[in-house]
C-alpha positions in Angstrom: 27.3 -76.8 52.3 26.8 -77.5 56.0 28.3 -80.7 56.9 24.7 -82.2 58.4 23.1 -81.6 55.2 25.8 -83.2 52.9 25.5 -86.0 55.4 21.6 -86.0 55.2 22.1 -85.9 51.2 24.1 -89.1 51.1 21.9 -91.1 53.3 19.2 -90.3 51.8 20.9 -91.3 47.9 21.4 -94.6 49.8 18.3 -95.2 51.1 16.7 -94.9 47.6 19.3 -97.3 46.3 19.0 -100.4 49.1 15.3 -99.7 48.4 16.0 -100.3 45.0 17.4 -103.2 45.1 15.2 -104.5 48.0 12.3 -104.2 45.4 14.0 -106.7 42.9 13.0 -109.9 43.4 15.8 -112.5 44.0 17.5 -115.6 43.3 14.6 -117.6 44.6 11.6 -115.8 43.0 13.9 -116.2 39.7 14.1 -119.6 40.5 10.3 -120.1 41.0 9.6 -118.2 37.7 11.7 -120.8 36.3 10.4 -123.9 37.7 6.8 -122.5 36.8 7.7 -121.9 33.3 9.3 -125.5 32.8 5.8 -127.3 34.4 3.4 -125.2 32.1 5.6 -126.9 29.5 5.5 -130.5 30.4 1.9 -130.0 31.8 1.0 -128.3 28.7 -0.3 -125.4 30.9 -0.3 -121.6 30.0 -1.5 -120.3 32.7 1.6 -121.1 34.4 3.7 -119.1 31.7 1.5 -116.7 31.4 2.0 -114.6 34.7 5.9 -114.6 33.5 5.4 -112.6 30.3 5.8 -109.3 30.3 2.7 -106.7 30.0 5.0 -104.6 28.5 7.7 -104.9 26.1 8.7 -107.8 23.9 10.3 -111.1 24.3 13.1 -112.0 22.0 12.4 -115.7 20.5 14.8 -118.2 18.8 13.4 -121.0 18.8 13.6 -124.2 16.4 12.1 -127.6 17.8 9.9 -125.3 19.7 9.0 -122.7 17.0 10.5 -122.2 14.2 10.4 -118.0 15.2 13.2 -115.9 15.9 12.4 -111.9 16.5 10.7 -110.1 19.0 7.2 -111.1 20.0 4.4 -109.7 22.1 3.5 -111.4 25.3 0.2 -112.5 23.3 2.2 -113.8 20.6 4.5 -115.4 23.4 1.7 -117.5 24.4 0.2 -118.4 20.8 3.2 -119.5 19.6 3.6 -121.9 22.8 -0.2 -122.9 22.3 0.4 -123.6 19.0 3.8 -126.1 19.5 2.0 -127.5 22.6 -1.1 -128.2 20.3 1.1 -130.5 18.2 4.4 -131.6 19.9 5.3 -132.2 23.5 8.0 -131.3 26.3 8.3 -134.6 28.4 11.3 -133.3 30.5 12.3 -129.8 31.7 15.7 -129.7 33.6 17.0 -126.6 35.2 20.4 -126.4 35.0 21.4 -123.3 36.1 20.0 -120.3 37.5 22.0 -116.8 38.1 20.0 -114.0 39.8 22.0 -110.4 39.3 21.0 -108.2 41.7 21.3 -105.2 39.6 18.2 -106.0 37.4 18.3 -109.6 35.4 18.3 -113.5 35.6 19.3 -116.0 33.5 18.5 -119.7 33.5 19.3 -122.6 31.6 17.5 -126.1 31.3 17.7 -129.1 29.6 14.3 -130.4 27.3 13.5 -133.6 25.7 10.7 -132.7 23.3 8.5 -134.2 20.3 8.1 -131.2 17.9 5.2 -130.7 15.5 6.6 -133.2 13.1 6.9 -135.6 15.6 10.7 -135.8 15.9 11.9 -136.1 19.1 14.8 -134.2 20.4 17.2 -133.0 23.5 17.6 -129.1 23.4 18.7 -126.3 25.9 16.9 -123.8 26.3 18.1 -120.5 27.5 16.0 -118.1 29.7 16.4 -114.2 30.3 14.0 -112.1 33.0 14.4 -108.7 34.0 12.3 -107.5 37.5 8.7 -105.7 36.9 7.7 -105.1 40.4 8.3 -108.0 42.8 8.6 -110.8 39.9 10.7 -111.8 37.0 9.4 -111.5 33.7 10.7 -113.4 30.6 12.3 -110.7 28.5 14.4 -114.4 26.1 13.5 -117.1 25.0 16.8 -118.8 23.4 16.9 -122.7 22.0 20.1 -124.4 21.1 20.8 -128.0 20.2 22.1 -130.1 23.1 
């Protein structure tokens, strides 16, 4: 193989990879996504959450105060179940604690929640958060709960 053409081969195999990773959305966009999905809680808004849930795929739930669910749901599902807890019980504070943005294809985000759940109990949980890119946004691909 000429050497010109070998050369030509291996720029154009990186091209196609800094364009892949140029698509991904970054660190930022993960922390909008993040910051969007904690006000549709406290405002009791979906249709901030909604533009983070996959159109296709599932999201893996394990939720308690929030739920109870644990599996993987729909992004219709997604939003009924929050519908439902937010029809009942209440987020009063979202926190994010922590954001990490992996440039090879997922973020993960962690907050802190002080909520009233459907029996009216309030508690302090974590909440853990997982999104993979689709196009130029992060899409919630985890929904996780643990007791803080």
């Amino acid at each position: 193989m000429p050497r010109t053409r070998f050369i030509a081969i291996v720029l154009v195999g990186l091209l196609a990879v800094v364009a892949a990773v140029a698509q991904t959305p970054g660190e930022e966009a993960a922390r909008a996504a993040v910051e969007s999905f904690g006000r549709g809680l406290t405002d009791g808004d979906l249709s901030l959450i909604r533009p983070l849930l996959p159109r296709k795929g599932k999201v893996q739930l394990n939720l308690v105060r929030l739920g109870p669910e644990r599996g993987s749901f729909s992004a219709s599902q997604v939003e009924a179940l929050l519908q439902d807890f937010l029809a009942q019980g209440s987020v009063q504070k979202f926190e994010s604690s922590r954001v990490e943005h992996d440039p090879n294809g997922i973020a993960l985000a962690s907050a802190r929640l002080d909520v009233t759940d459907k029996q009216g109990r309030s508690a302090a949980i974590n909440l853990h958060l997982a999104f993979q890119p689709d196009g130029q946004q992060w899409v919630l691909r985890e929904i996780r709960e643990t007791p803080r």
